[in-house]
N, CA, C and O of each residue as an XYZ file, in Angstrom:
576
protein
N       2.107     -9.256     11.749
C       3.148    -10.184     11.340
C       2.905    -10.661      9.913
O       3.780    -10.697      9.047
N       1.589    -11.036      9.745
C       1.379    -11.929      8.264
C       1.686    -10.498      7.192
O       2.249    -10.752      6.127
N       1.368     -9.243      7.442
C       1.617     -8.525      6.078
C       2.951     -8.488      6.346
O       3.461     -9.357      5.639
N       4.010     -7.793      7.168
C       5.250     -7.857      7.251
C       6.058     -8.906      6.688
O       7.058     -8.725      5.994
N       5.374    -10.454      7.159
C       6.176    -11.751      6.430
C       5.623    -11.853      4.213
O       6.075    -12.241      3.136
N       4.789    -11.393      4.632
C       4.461    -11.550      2.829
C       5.433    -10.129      2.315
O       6.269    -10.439      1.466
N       5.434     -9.382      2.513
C       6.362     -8.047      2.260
C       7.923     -9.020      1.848
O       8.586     -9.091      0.813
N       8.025     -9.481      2.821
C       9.640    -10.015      2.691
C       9.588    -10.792      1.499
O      10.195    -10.647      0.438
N       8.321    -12.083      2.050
C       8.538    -13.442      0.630
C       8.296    -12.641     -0.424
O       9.043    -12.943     -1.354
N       7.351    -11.477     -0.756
C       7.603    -10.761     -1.752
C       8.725    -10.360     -2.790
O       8.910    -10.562     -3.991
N       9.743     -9.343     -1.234
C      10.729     -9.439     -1.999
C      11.787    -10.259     -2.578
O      12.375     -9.836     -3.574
N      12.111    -11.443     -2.040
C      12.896    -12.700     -2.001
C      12.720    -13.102     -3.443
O      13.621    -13.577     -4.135
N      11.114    -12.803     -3.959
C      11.169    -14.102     -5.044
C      10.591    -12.763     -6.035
O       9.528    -12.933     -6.632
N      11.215    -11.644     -6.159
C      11.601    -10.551     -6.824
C       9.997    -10.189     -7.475
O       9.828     -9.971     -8.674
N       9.043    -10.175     -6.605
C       7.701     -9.666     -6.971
C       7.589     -8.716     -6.603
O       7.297     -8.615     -5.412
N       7.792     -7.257     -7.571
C       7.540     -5.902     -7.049
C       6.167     -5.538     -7.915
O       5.590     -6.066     -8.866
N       5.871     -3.972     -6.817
C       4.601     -3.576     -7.466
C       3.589     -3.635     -6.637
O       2.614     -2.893     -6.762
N       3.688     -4.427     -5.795
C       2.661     -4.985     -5.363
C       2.323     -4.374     -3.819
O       3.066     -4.590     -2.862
N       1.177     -3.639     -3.743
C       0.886     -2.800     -2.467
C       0.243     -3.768     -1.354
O      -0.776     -4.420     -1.580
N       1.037     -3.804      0.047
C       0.651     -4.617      1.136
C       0.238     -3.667      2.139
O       1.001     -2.761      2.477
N      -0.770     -3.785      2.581
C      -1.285     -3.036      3.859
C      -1.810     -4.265      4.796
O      -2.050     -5.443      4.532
N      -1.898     -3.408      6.149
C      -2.763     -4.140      7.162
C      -3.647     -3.332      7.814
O      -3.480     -2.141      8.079
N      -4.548     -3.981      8.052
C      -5.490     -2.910      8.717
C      -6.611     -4.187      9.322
O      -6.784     -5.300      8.825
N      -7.342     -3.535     10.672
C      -7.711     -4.454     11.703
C      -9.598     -3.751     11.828
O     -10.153     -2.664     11.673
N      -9.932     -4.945     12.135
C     -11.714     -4.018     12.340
C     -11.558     -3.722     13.847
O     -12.056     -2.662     14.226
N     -10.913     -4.534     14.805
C     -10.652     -3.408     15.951
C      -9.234     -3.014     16.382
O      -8.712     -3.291     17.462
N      -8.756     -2.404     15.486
C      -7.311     -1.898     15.353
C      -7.636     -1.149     16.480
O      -8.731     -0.802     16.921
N      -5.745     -0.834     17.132
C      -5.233      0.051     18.213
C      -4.765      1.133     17.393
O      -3.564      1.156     17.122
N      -5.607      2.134     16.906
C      -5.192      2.753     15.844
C      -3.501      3.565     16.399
O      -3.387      3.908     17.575
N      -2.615      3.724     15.641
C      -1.254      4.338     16.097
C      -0.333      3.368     17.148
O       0.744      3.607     17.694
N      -1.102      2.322     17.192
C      -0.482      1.663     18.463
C       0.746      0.976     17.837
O       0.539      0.920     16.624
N       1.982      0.408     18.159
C       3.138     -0.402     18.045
C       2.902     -1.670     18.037
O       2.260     -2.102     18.994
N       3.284     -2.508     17.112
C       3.253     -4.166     17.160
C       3.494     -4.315     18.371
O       4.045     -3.467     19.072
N       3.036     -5.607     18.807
C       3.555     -6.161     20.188
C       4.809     -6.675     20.148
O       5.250     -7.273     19.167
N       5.651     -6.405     21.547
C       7.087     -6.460     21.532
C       7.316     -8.025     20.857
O       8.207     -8.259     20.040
N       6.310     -9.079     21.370
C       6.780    -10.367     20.738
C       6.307    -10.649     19.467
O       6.132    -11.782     19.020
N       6.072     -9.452     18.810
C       5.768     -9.730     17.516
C       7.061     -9.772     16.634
O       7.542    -10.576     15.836
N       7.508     -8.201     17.275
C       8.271     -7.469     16.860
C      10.140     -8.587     17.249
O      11.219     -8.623     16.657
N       9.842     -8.967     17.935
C      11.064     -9.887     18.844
C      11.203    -11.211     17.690
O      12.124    -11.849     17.181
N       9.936    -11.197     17.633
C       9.871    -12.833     16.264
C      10.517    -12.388     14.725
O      11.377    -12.897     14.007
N       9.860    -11.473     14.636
C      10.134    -11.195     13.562
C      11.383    -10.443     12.975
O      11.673    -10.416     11.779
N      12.201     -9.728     14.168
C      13.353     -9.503     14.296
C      14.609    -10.338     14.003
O      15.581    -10.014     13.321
N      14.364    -11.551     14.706
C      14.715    -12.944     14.737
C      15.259    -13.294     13.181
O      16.327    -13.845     12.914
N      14.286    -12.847     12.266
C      13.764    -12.772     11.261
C      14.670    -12.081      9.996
O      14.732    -12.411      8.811
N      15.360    -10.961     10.756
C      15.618     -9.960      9.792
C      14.719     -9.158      9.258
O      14.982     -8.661      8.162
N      13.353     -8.825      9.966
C      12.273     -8.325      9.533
C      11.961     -6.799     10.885
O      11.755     -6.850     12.097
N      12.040     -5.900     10.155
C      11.930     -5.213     11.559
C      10.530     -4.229     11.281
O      10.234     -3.611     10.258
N       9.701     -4.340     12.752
C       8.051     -4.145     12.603
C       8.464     -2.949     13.557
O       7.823     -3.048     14.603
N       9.197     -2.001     13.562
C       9.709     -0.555     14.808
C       8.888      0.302     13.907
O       8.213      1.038     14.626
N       8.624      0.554     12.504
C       7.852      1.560     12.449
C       6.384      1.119     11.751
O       5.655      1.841     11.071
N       6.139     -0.521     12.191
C       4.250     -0.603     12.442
C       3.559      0.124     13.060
O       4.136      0.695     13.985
N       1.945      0.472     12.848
C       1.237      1.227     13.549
C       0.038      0.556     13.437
O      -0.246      0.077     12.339
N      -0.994      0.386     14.705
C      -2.183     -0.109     13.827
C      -3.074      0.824     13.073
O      -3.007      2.042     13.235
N      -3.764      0.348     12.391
C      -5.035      0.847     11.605
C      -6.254      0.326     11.313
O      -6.455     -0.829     10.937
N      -7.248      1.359     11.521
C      -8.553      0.518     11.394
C      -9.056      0.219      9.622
O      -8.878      0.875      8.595
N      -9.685     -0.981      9.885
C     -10.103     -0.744      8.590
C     -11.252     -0.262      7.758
O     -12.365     -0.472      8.241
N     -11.219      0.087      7.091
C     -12.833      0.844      5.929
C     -12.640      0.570      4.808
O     -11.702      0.220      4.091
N     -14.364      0.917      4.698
C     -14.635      0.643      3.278
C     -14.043      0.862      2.203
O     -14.126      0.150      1.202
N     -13.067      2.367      2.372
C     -12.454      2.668      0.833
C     -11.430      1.180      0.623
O     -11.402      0.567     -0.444
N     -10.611      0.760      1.882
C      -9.548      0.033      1.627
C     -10.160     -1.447      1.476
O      -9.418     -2.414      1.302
N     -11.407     -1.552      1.545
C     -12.048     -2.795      1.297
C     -12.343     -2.995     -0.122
O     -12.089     -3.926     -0.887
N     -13.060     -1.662     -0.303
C     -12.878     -1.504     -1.554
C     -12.078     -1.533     -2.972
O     -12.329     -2.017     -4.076
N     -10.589     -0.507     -2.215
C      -9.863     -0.891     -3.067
C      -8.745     -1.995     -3.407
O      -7.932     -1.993     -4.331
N      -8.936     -2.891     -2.436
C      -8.263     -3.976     -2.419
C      -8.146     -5.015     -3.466
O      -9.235     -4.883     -4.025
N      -7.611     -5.837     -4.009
C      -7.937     -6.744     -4.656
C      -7.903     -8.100     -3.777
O      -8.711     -9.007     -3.971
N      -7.179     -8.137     -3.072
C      -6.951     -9.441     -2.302
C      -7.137     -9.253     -0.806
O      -6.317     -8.444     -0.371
N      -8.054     -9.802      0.233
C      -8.105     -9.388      1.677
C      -7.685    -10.668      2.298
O      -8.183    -11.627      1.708
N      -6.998    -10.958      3.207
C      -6.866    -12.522      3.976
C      -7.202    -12.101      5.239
O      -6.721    -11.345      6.083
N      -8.073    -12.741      5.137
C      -8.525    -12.643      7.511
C      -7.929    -13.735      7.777
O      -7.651    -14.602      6.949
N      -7.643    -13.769      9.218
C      -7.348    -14.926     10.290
C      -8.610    -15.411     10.664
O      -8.542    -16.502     11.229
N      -9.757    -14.946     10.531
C     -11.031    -15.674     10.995
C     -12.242    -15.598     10.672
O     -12.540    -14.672      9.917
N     -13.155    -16.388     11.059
C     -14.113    -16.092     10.169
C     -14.945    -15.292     10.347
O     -15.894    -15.043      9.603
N     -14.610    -14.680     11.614
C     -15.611    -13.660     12.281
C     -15.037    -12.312     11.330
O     -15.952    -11.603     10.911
N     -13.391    -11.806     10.878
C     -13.723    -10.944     10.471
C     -14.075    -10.960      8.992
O     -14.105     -9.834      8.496
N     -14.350    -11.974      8.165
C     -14.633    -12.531      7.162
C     -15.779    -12.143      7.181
O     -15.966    -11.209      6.401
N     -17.165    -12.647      8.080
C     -18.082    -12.217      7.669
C     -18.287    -10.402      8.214
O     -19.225     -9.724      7.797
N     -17.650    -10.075      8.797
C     -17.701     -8.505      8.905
C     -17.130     -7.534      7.997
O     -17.327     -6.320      8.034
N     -16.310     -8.258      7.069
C     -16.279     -7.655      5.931
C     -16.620     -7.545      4.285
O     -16.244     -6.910      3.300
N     -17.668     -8.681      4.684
C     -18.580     -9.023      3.838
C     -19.627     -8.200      3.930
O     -19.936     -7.486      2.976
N     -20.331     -8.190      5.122
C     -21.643     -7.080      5.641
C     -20.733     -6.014      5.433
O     -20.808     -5.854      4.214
N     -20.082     -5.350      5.779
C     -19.775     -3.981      5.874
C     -19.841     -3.273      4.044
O     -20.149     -2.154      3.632
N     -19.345     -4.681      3.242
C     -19.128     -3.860      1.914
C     -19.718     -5.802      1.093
O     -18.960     -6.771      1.056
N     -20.699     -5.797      0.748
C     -21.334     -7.440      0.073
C     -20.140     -7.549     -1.064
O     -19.439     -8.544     -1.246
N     -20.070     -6.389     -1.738
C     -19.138     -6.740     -3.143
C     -17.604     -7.189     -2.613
O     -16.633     -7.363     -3.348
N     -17.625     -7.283     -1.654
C     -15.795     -7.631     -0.838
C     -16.029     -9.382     -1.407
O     -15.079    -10.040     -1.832
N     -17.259     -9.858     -1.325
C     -17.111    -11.661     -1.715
C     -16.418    -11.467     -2.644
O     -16.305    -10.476     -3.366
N     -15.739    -12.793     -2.651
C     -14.955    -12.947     -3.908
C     -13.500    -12.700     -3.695
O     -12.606    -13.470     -4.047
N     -13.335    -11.518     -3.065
C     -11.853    -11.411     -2.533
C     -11.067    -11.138     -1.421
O      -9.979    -10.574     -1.307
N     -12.241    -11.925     -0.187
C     -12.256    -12.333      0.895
C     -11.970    -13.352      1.322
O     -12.872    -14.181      1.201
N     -10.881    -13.781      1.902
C      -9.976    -15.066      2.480
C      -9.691    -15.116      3.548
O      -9.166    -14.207      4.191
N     -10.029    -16.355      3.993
C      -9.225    -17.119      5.079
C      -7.519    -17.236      5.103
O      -7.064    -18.076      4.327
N      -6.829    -16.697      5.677
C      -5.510    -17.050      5.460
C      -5.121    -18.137      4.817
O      -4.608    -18.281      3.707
N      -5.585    -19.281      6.079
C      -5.328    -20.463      6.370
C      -5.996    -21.823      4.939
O      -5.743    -23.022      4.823
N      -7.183    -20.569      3.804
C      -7.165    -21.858      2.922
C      -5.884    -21.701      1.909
O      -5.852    -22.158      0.766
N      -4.839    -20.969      2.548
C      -3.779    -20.974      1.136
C      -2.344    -22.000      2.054
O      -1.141    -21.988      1.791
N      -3.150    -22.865      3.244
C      -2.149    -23.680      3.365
C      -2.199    -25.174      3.049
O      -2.922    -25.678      2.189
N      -1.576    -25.649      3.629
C      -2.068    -27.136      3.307
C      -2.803    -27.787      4.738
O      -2.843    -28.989      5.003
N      -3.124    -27.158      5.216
C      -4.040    -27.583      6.195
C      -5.424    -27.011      6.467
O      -6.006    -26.942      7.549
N      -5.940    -26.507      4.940
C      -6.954    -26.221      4.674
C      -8.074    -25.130      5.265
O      -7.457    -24.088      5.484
N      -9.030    -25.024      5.496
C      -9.435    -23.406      6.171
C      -9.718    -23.143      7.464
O     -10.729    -22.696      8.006
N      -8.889    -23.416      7.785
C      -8.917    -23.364      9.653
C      -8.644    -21.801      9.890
O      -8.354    -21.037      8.969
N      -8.767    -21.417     11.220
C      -8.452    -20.147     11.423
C      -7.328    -19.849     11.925
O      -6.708    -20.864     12.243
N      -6.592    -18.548     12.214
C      -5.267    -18.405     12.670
C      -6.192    -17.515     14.178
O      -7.033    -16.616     14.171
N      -5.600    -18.212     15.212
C      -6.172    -17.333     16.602
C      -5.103    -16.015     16.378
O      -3.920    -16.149     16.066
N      -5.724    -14.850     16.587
C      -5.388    -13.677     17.494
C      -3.920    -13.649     19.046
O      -3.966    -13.513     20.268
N      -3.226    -13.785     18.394
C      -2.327    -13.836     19.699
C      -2.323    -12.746     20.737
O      -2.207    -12.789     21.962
N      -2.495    -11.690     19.831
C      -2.279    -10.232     20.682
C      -2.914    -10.567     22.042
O      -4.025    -11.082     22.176
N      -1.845    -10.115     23.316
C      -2.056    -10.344     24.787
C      -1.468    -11.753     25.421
O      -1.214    -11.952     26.610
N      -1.364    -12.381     24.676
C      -1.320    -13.941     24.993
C       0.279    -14.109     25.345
O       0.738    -13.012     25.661
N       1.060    -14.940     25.376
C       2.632    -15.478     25.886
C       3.254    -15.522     24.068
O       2.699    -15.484     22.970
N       4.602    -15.618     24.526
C       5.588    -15.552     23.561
C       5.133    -16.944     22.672
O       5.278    -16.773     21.462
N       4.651    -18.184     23.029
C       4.532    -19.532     22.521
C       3.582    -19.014     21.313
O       3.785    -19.104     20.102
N       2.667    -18.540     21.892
C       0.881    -18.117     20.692
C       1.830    -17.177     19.576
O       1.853    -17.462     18.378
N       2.400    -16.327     20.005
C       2.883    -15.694     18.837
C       3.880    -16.634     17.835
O       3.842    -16.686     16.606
N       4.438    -17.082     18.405
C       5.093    -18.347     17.582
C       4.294    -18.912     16.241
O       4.359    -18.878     15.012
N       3.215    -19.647     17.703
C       2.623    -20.684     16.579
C       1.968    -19.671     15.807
O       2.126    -19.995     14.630
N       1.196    -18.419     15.888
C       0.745    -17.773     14.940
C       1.643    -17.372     13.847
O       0.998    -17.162     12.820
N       2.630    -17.233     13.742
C       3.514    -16.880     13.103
C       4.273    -18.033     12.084
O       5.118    -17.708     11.250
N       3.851    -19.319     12.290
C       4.178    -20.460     11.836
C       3.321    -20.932     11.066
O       3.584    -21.583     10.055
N       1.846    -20.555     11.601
C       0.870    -20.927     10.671
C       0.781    -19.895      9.855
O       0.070    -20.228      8.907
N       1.316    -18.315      9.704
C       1.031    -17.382      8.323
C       2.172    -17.944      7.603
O       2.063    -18.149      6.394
N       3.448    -18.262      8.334
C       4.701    -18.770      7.120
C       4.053    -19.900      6.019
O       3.925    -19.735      4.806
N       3.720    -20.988      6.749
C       2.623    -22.166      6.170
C       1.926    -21.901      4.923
O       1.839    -22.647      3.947
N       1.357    -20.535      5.113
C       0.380    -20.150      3.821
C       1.063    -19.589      3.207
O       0.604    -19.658      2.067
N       2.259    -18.818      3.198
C       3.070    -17.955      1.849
C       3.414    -18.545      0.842
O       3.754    -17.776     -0.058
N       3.498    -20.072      0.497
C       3.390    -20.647     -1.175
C       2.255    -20.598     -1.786
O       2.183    -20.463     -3.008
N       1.424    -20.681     -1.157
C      -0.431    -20.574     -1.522
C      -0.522    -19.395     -1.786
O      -0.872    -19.056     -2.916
N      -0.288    -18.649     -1.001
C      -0.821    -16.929     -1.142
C       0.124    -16.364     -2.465
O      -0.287    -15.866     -3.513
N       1.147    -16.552     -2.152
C       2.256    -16.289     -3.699
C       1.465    -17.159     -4.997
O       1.529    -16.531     -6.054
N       0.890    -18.206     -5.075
C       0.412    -18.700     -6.211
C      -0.846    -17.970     -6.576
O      -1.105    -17.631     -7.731
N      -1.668    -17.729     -5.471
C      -2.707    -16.824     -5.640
C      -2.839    -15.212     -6.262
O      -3.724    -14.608     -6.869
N      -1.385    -14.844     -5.741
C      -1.275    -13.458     -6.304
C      -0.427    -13.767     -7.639
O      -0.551    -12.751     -8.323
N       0.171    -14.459     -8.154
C       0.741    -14.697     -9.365
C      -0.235    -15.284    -10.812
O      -0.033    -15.217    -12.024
N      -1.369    -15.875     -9.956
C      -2.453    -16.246    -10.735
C      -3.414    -15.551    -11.376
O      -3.852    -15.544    -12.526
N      -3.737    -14.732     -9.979
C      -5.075    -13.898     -9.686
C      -5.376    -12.469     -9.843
O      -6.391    -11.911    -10.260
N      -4.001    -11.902     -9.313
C      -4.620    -10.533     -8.904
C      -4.630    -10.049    -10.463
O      -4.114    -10.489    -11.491
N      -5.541     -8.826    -10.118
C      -5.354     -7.510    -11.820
C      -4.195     -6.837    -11.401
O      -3.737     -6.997    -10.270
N      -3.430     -5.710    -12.671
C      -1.978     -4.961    -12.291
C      -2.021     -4.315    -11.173
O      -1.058     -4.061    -10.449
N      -3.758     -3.875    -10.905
C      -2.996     -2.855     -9.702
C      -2.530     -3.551     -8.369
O      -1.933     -2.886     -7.523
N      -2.804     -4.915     -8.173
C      -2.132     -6.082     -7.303
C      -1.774     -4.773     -6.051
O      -0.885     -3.928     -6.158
N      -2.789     -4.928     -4.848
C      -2.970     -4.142     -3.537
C      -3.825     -5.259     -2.880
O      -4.816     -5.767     -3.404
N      -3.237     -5.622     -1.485
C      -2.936     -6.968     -0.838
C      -3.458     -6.406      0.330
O      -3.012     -5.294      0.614
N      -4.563     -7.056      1.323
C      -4.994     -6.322      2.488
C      -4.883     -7.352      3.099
O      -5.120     -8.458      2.614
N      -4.385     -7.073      4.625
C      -4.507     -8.053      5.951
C      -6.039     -7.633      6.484
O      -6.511     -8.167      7.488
């Protein structure tokens, strides 16, 4: 959901160029968003029918400039996996105004969790837009 919703605020406020991926340390690799992802975000005008998951690696850790986790567990796993990732390793949640809390994992859970997960990545898209307007270098490539 969170790369799909930054894709959009992307385009809205006419920021092109800019490469968004997602990728999971225990991705369902090929698997389909969950229907209530896909149902929310539909809602939306956002359609997630040709998401897939993917795992993530080092090259894309690597070549990232910007990574946002939902937690801190995969924060520090992608720190160990690649040390030079510090620095452009984030918490979603410090680009909101409710400072660095984590976003829970909905996947499996009821239609409500996907909600609120989905309320707390909207929350952070003025933060994260100031961050990439500030921060990134040209080649600006954005990792979930």
């Amino acid at each position: 959901m969170a790369e799909a919703i930054l894709r959009d605020t992307l385009k809205r406020e006419g920021l092109e160029g800019i490469e968004v991926l997602s990728a999971g340390i225990h991705a369902l690799v090929g698997e389909e968003a969950p229907q209530a992802a896909r149902r929310l975000l539909a809602e939306r005008g956002i359609d997630l029918s040709r998401h897939r998951g993917r795992q993530l690696d080092r090259t894309l850790i690597d070549e990232s400039d910007l990574i946002l986790v939902m937690d801190r567990y995969q924060l520090a796993m992608i720190e160990s996996l690649l040390p030079q990732a510090q620095g452009k390793v984030f918490l979603l949640r410090q680009f909101s105004p409710t400072g660095d809390q984590e976003i829970r994992d909905p996947f499996g859970d009821n239609a409500e969790a996907y909600q609120r997960c989905l309320s707390q990545i909207e929350e952070t898209m003025p933060g994260v837009l100031e961050r990439i307007r500030n921060h990134l270098p040209s080649s600006k490539k954005v990792n979930w």
